[in-house]
C-alpha positions in Angstrom: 35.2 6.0 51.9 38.0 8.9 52.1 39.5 7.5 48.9 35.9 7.8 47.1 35.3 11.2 48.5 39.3 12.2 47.2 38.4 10.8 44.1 35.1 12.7 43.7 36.5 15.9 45.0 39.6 15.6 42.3 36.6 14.9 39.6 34.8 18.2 40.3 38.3 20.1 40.3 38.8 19.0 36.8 35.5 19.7 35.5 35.4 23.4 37.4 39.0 24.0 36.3 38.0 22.7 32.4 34.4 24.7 32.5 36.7 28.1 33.5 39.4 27.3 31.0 36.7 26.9 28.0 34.9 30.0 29.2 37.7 31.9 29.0 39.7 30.5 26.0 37.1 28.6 23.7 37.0 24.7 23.9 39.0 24.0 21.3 41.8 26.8 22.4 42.3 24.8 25.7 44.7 21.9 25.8 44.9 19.1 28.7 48.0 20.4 30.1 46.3 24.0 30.4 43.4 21.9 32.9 45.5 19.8 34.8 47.5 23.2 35.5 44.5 25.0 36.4 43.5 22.1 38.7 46.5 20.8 39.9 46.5 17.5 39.2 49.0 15.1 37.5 48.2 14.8 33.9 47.7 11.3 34.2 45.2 11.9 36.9 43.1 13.7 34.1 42.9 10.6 32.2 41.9 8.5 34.9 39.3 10.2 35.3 38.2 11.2 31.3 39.6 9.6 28.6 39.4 12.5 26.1 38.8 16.4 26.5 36.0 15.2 24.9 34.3 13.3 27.9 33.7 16.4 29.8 31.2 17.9 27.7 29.7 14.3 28.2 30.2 14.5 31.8 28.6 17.9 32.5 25.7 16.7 30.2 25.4 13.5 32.3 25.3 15.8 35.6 23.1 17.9 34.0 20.7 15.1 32.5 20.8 13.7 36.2 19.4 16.8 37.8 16.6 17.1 35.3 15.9 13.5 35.8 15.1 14.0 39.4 13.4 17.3 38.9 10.7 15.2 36.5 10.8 12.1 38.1 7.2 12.9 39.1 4.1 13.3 37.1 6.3 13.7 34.0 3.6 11.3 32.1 0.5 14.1 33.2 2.1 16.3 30.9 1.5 16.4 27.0 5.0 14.9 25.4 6.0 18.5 23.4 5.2 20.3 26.9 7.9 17.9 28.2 10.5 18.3 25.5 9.9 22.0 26.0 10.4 22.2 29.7 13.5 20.0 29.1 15.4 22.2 26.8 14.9 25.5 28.9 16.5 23.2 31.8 19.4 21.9 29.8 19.9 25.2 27.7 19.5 27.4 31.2 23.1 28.3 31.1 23.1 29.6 27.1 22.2 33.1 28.1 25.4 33.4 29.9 28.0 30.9 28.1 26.0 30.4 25.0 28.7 29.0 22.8 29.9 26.3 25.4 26.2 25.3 26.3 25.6 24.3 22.6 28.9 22.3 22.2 27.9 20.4 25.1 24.5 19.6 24.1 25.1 19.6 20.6 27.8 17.0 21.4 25.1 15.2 23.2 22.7 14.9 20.6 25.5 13.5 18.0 27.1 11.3 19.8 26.2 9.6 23.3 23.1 7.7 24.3 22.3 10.1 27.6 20.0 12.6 25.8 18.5 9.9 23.7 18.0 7.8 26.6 16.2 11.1 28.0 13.4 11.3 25.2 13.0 7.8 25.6 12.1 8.0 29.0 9.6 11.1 28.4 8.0 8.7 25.0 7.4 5.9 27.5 6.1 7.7 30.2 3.5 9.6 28.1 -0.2 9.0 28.2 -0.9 10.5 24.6 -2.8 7.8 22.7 -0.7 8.4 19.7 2.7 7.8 20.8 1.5 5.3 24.0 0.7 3.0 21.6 3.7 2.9 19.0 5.9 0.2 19.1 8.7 2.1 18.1 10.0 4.9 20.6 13.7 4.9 19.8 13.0 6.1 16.1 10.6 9.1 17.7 13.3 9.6 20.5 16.2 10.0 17.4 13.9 12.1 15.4 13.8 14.7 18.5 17.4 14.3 18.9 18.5 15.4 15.2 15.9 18.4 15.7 18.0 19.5 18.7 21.6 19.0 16.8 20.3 20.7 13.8 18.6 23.2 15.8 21.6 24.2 18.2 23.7 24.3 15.0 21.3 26.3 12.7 20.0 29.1 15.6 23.2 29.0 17.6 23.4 32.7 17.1 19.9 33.6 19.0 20.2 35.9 21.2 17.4 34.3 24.1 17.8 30.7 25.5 13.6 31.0 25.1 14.0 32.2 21.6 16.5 29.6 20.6 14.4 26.4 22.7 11.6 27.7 20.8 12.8 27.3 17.4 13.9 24.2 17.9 10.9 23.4 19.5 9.0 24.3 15.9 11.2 22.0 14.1 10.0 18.8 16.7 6.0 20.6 16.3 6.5 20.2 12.9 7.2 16.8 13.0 5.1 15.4 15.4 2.5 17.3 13.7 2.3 15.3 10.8 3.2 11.9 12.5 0.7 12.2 15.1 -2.3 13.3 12.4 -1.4 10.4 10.9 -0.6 8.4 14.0 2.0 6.7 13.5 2.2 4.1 10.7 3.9 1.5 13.2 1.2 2.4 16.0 -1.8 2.1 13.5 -3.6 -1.5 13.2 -3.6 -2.1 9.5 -5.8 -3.3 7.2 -4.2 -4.7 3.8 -5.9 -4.8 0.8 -4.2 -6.9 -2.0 -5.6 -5.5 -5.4 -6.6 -2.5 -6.3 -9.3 -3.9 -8.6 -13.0 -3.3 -8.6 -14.2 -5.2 -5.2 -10.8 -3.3 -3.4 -11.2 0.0 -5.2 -14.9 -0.1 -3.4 -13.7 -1.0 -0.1 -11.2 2.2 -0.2 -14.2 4.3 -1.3 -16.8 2.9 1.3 -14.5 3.2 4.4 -12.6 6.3 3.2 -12.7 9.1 4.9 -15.2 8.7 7.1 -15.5 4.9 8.3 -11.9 3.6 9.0 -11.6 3.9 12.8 -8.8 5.9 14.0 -6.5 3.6 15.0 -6.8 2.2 12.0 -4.9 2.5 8.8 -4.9 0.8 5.0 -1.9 -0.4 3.0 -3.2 -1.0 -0.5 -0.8 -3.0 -2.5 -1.1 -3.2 -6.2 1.5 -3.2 -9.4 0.1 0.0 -10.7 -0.7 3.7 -9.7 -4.1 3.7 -10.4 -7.3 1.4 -10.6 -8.1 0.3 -14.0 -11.2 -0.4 -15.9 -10.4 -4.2 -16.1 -13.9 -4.8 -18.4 -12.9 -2.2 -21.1 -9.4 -3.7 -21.5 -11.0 -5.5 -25.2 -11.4 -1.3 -26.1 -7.7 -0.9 -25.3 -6.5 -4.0 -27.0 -8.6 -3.3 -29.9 -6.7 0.4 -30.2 -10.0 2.4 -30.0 -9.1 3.4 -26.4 -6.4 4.8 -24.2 -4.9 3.3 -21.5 -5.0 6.9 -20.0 -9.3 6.7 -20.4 -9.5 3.5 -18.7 -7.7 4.9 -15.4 -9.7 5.9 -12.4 -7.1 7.6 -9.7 -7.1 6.3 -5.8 -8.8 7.8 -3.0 -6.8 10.7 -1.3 -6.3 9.9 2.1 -3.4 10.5 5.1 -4.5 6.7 6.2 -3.9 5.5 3.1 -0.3 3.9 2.4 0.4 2.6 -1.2 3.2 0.0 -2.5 3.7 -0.7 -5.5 4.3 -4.4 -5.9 3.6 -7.6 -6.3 2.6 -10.5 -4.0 4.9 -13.3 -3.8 3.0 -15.4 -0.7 0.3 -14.7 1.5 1.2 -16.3 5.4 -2.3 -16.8 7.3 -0.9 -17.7 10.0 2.1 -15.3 10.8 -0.6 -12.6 9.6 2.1 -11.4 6.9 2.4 -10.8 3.4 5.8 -11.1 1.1 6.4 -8.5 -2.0 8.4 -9.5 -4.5 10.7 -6.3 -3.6 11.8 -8.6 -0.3 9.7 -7.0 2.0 7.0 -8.2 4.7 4.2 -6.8 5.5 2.6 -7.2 9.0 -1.8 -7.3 8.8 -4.4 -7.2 11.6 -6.9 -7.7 9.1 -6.3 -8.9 5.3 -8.6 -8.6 2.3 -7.3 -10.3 -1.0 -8.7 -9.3 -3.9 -5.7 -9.8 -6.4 -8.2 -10.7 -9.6 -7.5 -14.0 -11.8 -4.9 -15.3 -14.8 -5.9 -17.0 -17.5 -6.9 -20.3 -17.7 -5.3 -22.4 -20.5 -6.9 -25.6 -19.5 -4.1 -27.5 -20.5 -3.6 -27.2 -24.2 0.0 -27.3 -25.3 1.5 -24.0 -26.3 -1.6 -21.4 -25.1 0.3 -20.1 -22.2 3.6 -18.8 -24.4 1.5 -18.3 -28.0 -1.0 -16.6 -27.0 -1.9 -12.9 -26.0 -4.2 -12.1 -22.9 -6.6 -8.9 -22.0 -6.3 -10.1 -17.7 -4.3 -7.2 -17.1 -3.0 -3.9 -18.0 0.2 -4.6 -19.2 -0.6 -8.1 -20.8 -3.5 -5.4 -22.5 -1.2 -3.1 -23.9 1.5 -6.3 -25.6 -1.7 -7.3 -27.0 -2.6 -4.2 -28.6 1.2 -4.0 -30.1 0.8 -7.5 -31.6 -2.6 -6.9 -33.2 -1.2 -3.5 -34.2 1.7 -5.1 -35.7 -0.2 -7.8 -37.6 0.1 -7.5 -41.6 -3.2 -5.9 -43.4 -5.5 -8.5 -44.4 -4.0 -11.0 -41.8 -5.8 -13.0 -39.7 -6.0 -12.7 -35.9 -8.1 -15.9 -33.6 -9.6 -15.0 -30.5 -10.3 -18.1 -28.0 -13.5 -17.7 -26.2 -16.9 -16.8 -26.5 -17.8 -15.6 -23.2 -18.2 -11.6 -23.0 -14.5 -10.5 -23.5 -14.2 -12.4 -26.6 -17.5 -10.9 -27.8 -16.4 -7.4 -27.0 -13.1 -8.2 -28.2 -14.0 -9.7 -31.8 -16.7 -6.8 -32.5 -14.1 -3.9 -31.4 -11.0 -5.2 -33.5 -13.8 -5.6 -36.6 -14.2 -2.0 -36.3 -10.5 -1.3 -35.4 -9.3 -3.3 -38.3 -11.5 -4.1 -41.0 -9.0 -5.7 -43.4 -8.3 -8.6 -40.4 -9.8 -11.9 -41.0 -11.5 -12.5 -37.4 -12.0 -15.5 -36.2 -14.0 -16.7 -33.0 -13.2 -19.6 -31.3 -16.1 -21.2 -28.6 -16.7 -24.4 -27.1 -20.4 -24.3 -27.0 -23.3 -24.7 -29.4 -23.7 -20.8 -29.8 -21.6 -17.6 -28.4 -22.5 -16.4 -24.9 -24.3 -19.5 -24.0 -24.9 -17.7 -20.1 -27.1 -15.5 -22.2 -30.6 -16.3 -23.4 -30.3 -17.9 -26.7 -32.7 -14.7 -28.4 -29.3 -12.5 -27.3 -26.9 -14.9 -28.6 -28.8 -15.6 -31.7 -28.4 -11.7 -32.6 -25.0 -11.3 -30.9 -24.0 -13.9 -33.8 -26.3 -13.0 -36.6 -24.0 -9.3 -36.2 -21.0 -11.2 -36.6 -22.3 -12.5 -39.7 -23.6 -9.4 -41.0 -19.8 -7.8 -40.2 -17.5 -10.9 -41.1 -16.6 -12.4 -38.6 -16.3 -16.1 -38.3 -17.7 -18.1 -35.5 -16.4 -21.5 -34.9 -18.8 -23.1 -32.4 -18.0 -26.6 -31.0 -14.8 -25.9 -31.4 -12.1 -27.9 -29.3 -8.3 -26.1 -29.5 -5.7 -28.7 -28.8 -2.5 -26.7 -29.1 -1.1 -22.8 -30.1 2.2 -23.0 -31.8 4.0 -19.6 -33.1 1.6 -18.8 -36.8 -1.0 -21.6 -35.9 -3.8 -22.7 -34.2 -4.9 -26.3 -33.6 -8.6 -26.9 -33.5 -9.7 -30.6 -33.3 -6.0 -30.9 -34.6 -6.9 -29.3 -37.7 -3.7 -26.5 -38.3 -5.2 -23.2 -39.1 -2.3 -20.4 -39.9 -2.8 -17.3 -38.1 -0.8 -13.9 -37.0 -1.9 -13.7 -33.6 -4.2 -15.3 -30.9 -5.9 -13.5 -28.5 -7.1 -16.1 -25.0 -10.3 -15.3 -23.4 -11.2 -18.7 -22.8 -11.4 -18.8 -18.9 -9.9 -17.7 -16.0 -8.6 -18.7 -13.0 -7.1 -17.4 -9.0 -3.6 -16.2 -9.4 -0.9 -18.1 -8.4 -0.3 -17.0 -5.0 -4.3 -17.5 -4.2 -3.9 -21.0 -5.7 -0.9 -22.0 -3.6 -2.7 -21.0 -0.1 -3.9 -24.3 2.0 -7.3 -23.4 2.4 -11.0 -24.9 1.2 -11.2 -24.1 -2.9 -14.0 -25.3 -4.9 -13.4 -26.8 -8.2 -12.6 -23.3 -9.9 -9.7 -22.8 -7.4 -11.6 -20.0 -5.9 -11.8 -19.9 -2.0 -14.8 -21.1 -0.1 -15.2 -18.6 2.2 -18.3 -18.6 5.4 -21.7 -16.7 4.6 -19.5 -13.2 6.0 -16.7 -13.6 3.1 -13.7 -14.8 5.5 -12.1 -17.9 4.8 -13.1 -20.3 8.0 -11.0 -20.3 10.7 -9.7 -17.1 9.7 -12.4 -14.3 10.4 -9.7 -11.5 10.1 -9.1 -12.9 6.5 -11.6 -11.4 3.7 -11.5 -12.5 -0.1 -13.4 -10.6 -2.6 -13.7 -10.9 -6.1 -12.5 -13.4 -8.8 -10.7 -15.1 -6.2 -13.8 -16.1 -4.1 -16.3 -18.9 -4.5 -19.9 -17.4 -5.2 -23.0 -18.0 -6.3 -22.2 -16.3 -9.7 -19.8 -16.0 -12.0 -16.9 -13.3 -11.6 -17.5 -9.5 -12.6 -16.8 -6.0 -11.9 -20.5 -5.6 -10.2 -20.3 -8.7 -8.3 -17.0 -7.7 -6.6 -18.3 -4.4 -5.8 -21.4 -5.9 -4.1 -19.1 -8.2 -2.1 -17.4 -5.0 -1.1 -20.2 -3.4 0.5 -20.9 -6.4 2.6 -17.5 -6.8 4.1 -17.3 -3.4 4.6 -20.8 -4.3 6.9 -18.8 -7.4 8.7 -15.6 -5.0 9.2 -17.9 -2.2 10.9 -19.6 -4.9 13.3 -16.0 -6.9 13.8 -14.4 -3.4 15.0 -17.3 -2.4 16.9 -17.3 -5.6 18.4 -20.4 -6.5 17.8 -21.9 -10.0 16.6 -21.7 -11.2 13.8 -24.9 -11.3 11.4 -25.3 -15.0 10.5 -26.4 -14.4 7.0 -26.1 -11.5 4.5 -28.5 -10.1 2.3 -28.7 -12.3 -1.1 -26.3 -10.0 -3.6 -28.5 -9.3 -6.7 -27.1 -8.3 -9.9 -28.6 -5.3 -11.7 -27.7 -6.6 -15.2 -24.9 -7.2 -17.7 -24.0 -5.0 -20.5 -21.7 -5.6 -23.6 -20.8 -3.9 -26.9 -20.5 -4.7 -30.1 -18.6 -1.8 -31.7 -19.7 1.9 -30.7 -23.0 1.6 -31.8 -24.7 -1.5 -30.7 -24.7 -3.9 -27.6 -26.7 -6.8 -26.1 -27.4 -7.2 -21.9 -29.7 -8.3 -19.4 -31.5 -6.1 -17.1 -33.2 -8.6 -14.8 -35.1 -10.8 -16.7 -35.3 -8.6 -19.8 -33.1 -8.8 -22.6 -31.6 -5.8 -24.7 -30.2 -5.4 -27.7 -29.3 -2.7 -29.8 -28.5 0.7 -29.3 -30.0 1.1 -26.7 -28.2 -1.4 -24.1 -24.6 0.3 -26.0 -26.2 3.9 -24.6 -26.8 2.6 -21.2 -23.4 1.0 -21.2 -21.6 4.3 -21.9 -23.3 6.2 -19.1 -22.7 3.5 -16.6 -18.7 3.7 -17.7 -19.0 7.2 -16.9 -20.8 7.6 -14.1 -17.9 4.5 -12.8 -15.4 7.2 -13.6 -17.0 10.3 -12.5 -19.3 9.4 -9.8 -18.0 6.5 -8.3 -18.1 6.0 -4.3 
């Protein structure tokens, strides 16, 4: 016990004789020797005790650190966190109005380079009761963001005349921070909903539950390739050349809860409730909603998937408007598929390009056999009337570079253009879940894939009643948005949904005459082309 209390009592001579020494000289002025003189002790008694002159700004920061600790050992956790931080820093900093140039060494010291300090704000994170930082998962990066405030800060305002004045402006560079990280609550301490695809059905989830319907402790981390949503069913307008890519964009919603990255989905884990981008990184979800659209289909025929050109997304859109661009006047350009892109697609390029030979490729009896046969009668008397030729029946068996193959007859050709089907993307195809025989996902009557009621799809990729389209993903939209609000609210589940009913589809032929359905009733026209525009720009302009 004597030998303790020796060793303790030559200790505090040391420090008392080094804390004179630098008050009178400066820090770096005073040597060792100059201490161990002071105190007199040996100078290998110094180093038993500290290793470096260095160690006793740590010590007198640990004794400090100490004292503080026991002052707050009570009801620290009452107390908001910055009123905490505050009434730490005007008990550590106490001493600057009388040896201000030693008390910032020692604390700036602190904050750059021992754990003490940082193992302080760690302390006050955990004890808090504030929603926003009780629930992070991450309280050493908050505890080293309030220690590079106080190294700047003692370095930056070291000249203040006030321990208050300088505590205080360091105290507005931690505000400042925590202001913005705890109005956005914390990324790490948010629950997050991932959306995959920013295409029509996600686009109308963002809108429904943004601002006002995400629950607080919520946030959304939209991934998607592109900064912007696009207007996936005028891509035929952009391919053509009568559009702009820049016309066909429609920015996000603005929103702190909103987090956006910019990349593609390499696997989708279910069960580990993560996501992989092809950028390396994994994303963690609490709830998941894929919506990451469809590929073309090529059915199998030899040569479609590396001869062809495709309209399935934006930058597949623009190659395709290059190659038709670049095709020779008077060549000829084939477009596979008579559904409603290759409709659109044939009648834009006439217009485009009216020295091309067009040619329409389509399995079935007539052109947009989902249509009454009255629309698809006229649909293809206008082709006739503006040169284009309609192969119906057709069967292609193979694309090679400058041909086409259709019931292995060789027809030459510039370019071909795919719209013959589509089909779930790769990583939607490659998940072990219920499909039907599209490949699309079978999801329960609530649009989660069974067994996984966090799990939403919407869109191309899920199996409906109807066929894929813009207004059928935004309809599917608005209902999960309905099973989110009762899943968060805790509430049961309704067992059915309303039965989604389509308004109607609408389709060009050029700029001055369409076709569509509105309910039962068919259009054609000018009229039907007229609606369409408006509907375009009410999407754009008064959307959500």
């Amino acid at each position: 016990m004597a030998v303790l209390q020796k060793k303790k009592k030559t200790r505090l001579a040391i420090l008392n004789a080094a804390v004179a020494l630098f008050h009178q000289k400066g820090f770096h002025s005073t040597t060792v020797q100059e201490i161990t003189n002071h105190a007199r002790v040996a100078k290998g008694t110094f180093f038993n005790h500290f290793p470096t002159k260095e160690s006793i700004l740590h010590a007198l920061a640990e004794e400090r650190l100490l004292l503080l600790a026991n002052s707050q050992s009570i009801g620290a956790g009452s107390q908001p966190l910055l009123t905490n931080i505050r009434a730490s820093l005007l008990y550590l900093l106490e001493d600057y109005d009388i040896h201000p140039t030693l008390t910032v060494l020692i604390w700036k010291h602190a904050a750059e380079h021992e754990d003490s300090l940082l193992t302080h704000w760690k302390q006050l994170l955990e004890e808090t009761k504030e929603e926003w930082v009780a629930g992070a998962i991450d309280h050493s990066l908050l505890a080293h963001i309030i220690n590079s405030h106080v190294a700047y800060g003692l370095h930056a305002f070291r000249h203040e005349p006030t321990c208050i004045g300088l505590v205080e402006k360091i105290m507005t560079l931690v505000e400042t921070s925590f202001g913005t990280i705890s109005k956005r609550r914390r990324p790490f301490s948010m629950k997050k909903l991932v959306v995959l695809g920013a295409g029509y059905g996600g686009m109308r989830l963002l809108q429904r539950l943004l601002p006002n319907d995400l629950p607080k402790d919520w946030e959304i981390i939209l991934v998607d390739q592109l900064p912007y949503h696009c207007l996936k069913t005028e891509y035929y307008a952009l391919a053509a050349g009568t559009a702009s890519d820049h016309h066909l964009r429609v920015s996000f919603p603005e929103d702190e809860r909103l987090r956006i990255k910019y990349a593609t989905v390499t696997a989708i884990h279910l069960h580990d409730s993560t996501i992989d981008l092809d950028n390396g990184e994994s994303i963690p979800f609490d709830k998941l909603v894929i919506g990451l659209g469809c590929t073309d289909n090529f059915h199998g025929v030899p040569g479609a998937d590396q001869y062809t050109y495709s309209i399935q997304t934006m930058g597949a859109t623009r190659r395709t408007y290059e190659a038709l661009n670049n095709v020779r006047p008077e060549g000829v350009v084939s477009i596979v598929g008579g559904g409603l892109s290759g409709v659109e697609l044939a009648s834009e390029l006439r217009e485009s390009r009216p020295d091309l030979t067009i040619r329409l490729f389509d399995r079935g009896d007539y052109i947009l056999s989902m249509f009454p046969k009255k629309l698809s009668t006229y649909v293809q008397n206008w082709f006739v009337e503006h040169g284009v030729d309609v192969s119906n029946n057709s069967n292609i068996t193979k694309v090679e570079p400058g041909a086409i193959y259709n019931h292995d007859e060789r027809i030459a050709t510039d370019a071909v253009i795919w719209t013959a089907g589509v089909q779930p993307v790769d990583v939607v195809r490659a998940l072990d879940v219920e499909k039907d025989r599209s490949g699309r996902i079978v999801l329960t009557p609530q649009h989660f894939i069974p067994d996984h009621p966090d799990v939403f799809v919407v869109g191309d990729c899920a199996s409906l009643p109807h066929a894929p389209s813009a207004q059928l993903a935004e309809s599917q939209a608005e209902q999960i948005v309905t099973i989110l609000k009762h899943q968060w609210k805790g509430e049961a589940l309704p067992e059915t949904l309303p039965r989604i009913k389509l308004k109607g589809v609408l389709g060009s032929l050029g700029k001055k005459h369409g076709f569509g359905m509105m309910g039962e009733r068919p259009l054609t026209g000018r009229v039907p082309r007229i609606l369409k525009s408006g509907v375009l720009w009410m999407y754009k302009y008064h959307s959500g």
